[in-house]
N, C-alpha and C positions, 0 to 999 in steps of 0.2 A: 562384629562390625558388619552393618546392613552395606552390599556395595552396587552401585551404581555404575551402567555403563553407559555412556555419550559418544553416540555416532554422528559426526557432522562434520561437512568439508571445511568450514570456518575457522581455523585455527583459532581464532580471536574468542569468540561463542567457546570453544572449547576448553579456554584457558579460562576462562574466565569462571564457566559452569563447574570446572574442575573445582575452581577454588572455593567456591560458595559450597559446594556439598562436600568437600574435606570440612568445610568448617559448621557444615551442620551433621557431620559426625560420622560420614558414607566415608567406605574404601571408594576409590573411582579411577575409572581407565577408561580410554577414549581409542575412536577409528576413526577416520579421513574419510575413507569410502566405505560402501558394502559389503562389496567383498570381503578385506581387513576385518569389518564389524564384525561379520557372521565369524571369522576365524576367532576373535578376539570372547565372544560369548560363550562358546564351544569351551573356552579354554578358561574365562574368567568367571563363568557361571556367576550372573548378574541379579540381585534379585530384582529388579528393576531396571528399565532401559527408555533411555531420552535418546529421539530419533528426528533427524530431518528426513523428509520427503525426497527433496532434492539432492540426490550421489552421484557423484561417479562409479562406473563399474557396475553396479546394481543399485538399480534407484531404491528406493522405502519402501514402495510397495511391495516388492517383490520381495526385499529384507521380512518384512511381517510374516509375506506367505510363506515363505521357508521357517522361519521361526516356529509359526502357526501348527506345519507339517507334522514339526519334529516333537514327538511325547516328550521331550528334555525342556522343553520351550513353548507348549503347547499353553500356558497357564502364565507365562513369561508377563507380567505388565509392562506394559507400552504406552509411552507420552509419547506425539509428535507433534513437530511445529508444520500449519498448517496456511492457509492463504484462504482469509475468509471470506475475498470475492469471489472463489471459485469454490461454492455447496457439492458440487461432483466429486473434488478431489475428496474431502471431507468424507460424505459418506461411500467412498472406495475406501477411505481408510479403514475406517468402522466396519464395510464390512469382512474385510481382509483378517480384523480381529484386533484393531488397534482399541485399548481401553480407553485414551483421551487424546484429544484434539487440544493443543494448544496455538494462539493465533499468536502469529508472528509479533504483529504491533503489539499485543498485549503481554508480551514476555521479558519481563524484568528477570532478576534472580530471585526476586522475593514469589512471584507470582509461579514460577516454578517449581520454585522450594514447597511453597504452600500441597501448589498440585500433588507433587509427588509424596507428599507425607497422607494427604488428602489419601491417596490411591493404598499405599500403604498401608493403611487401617481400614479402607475397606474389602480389601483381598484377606485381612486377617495376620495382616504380616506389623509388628513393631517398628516404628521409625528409629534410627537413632535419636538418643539425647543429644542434644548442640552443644560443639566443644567452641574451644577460641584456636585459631589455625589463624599465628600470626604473619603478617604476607611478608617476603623477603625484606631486607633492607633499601634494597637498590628498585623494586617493583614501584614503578611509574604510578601515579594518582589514577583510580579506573576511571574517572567519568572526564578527565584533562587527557587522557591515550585514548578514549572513545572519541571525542571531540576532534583530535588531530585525525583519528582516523577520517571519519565523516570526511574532514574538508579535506583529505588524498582521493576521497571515494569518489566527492562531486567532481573534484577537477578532473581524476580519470573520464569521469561520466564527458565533461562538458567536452573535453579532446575526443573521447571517441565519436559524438555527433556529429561534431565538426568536419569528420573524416569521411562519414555518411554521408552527407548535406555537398561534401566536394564530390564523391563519389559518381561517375556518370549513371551509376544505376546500384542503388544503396539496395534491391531485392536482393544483388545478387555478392554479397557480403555478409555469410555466416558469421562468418569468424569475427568481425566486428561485434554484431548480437548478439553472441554468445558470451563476448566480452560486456558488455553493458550488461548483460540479464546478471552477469556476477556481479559483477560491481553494485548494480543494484540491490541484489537479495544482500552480498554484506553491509551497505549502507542498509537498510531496515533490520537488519539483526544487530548493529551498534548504535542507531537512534532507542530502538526498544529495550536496549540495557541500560542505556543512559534515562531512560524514563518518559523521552521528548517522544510521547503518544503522537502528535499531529505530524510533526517529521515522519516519525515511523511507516503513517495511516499515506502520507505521499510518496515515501521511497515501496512500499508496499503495491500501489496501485501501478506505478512506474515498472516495478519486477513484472507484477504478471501482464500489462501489457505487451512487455519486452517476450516471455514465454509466448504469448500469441503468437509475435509477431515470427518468434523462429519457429513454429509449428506452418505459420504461412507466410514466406516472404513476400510474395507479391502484395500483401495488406501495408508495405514499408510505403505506404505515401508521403507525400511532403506536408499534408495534414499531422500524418501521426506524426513525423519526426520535428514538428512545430510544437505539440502538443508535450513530447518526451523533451523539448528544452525546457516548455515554459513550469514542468517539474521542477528541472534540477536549477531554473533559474530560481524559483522559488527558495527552493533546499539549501540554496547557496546562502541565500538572504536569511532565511530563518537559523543557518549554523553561525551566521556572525555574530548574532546576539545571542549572549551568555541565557540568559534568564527564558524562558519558554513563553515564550510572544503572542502565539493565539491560542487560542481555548478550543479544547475538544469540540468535534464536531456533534459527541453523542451528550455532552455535557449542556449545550445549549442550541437545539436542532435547528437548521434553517427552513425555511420555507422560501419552498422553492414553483416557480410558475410554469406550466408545458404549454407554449398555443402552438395549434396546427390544425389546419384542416383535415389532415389525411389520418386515419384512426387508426392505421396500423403506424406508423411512425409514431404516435404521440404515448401507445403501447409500446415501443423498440426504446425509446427514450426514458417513459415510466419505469421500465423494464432494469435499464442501466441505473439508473440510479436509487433503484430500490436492492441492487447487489450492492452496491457500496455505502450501503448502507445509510440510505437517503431520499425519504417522502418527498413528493410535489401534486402539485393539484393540477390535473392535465384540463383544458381547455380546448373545444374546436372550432369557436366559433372569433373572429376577428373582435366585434361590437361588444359580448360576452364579457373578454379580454380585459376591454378597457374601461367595463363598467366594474368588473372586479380588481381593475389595479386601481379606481376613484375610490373604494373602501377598504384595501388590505395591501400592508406594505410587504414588498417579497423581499429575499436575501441571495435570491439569483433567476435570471427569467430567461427560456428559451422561448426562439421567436423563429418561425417558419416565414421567411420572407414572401409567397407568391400564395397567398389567399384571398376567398374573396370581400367585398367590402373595402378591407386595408390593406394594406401592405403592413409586414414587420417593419419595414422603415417609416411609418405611419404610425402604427401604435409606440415607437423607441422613441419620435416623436415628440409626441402627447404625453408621454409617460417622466419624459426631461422637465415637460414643465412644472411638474409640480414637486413640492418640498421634499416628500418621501421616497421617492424614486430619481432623483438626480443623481447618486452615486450608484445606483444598483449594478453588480455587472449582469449583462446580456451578452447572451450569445446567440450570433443568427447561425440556423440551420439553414444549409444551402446545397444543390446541385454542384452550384459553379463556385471555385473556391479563386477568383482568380482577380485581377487588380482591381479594375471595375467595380464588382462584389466589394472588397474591401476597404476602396474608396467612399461607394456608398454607407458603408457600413457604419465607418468612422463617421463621414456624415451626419446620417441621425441620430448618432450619439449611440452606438455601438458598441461592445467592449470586446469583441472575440466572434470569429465563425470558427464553423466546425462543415467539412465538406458531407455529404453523401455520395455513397453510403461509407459509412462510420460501425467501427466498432463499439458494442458497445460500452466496454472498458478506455476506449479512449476517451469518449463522450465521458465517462464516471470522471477520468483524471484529469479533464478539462474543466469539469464542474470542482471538483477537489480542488483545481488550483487558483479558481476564481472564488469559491467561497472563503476559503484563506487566507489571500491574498484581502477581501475584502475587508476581514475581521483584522486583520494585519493592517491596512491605512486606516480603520478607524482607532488602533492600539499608539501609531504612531499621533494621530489628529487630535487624540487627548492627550498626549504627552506633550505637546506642542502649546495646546490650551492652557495644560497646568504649568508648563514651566514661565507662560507669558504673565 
């Protein structure tokens, strides 16, 4: 019997991954942390090893290079689950000597299972044959215990912002972000079991924000902790509905608008949302703008307020009046994030600012949460249609 070992602080992920490769025919034994792992390989001589990034004690990477080190493990295949907004962690892994990258949101147990059998036959090793590994009696329904989990995950989530938000100075509250970055990576490793891709592709972008932000407190603005609600407000809304409510984003892509005049911003902007995995057609010119919003409809538009010619509140405008642009969200890019600004904003038919300077994984998770949200009222706006 071919046997697998699973390293990962999740208990959840780890019971679960247990059970899927008992029943695709693997011996299997698991670690908590790094350290644990390395004891547990040493002893369980693995022919295969599913690895998170994210440890306690000894993070993944360093798990690999010791693996790497040792002639016992030097040939060791290594899956790990990975964060596909951030291409650095990725190739540290690979070249650490990790054989595959697997991405968070796209990790089912099927897609897993595939991998490693994949891997298996390419190293020259046999898979097992797939047995039937009937699950206890009393074992809870997986995707009805997924579910519950999620909604303990969000309302953790939605209390500890709150505690942020009251905080006189949320910089300087580790231990709070530290708590949300968990919370967060386990909500997107029980959305991506459960199979809810678009959940997943939000609590994913929400994690590594959250890792930023504890790499840099001072970036805890009240932009970003506006932005890391209107996530889990989301996340909230999308766990209440049984049925999976929008449509991937890579399934049917949006098109997305950048005006700015300034060329390095409309590059820092392009920038963001081509890590998360998201084209737009960047613009610098005001007039430009609004001659290409008279021929082509967009699915989300940023707007540099203080250009010349127009204003963003000028072109948001123009762009209300006509058919194809009345619901688009927009977001103004701004210096000043303050009532003023947002008054106006609302005004011209505004849907969201984002202050500078901005991360620009916030900037992704803000667009994440308005292009979703948008596919989201028009899912509702037919439902409404057809049941009239």
């Amino acid at each position: 019997m071919k046997k697998i070992a699973i390293i990962d602080d999740d208990k959840i992920v780890c019971a679960i991954y247990q059970n899927r490769f008992q029943a695709d025919g693997f011996e299997v034994a698991t670690a908590g942390d790094g350290e644990a792992g390395l004891a547990l390989i040493a002893n369980f001589q693995p022919d295969v090893l599913l690895l998170d990034l994210g440890l306690p004690t000894i993070d993944g990477l360093e798990v690999v290079r010791r693996l790497r080190a040792a002639p016992a493990t030097a040939t060791l295949p290594i899956l790990v689950f990975s964060n596909s907004y951030q291409p650095a962690v990725i190739e540290n892994a690979l070249k650490a000597g990790v054989n595959q990258c697997l991405r968070k949101i796209d990790s089912t147990p099927q897609a897993v299972s595939d991998a490693v059998r994949a891997l298996l036959s390419a190293t020259g090793a046999d898979s097992p044959a797939p047995t039937i590994v009937a699950p206890a009696p009393s074992a809870p329904d997986q995707s009805l215990y997924l579910a519950e989990f999620a909604k303990t995950s969000i309302k953790d989530l939605r209390q500890t912002l709150t505690a942020l938000y009251e905080s006189p100075n949320p910089t300087r509250c580790p231990a709070e972000l530290e708590h949300l970055h968990r919370s967060a990576s386990n909500l997107t490793a029980c959305t991506a079991l459960n199979g809810l891709r678009p959940a997943a592709q939000l609590s994913n972008i929400l994690e590594i924000l959250l890792q930023e932000l504890l790499a840099n407190p001072a970036d805890v603005t009240l932009s970003a902790l506006r932005t890391m609600s209107q996530v889990v407000d989301l996340l909230a809304e999308v766990h209440q509905i049984k049925a999976n409510p929008i449509s991937d984003l890579t399934t049917i892509p949006p098109k997305i608008l950048v005006v700015d005049d300034d060329a390095l911003l409309r590059q820092l902007i392009t920038y963001a949302l081509e890590k998360a995995g998201l084209n737009s057609v960047a613009i610098g010119s005001a007039n430009t703008a609004l001659e290409v919003l008279e021929q082509n409809q967009f699915d989300l538009i940023f707007l540099d307020i203080l250009m010349p010619d127009h204003t963003g509140y000028e072109i948001c405008e123009r762009m209300r009046l006509t058919p194809e642009h009345q619901e688009t969200p927009v977001i103004f890019v701004t210096g000043q994030c303050d009532y003023q600004n947002f008054t106006l904003a609302s005004l011209s038919g505004g849907t969201d600012l984002i202050a500078k300077p901005f991360l620009p994984v916030e900037l992704a998770a803000k667009a994440l949460v308005h292009l979703f949200n948008h596919r989201l009222e028009r899912t509702r706006t037919h439902s409404v249609a057809q049941a009239a």
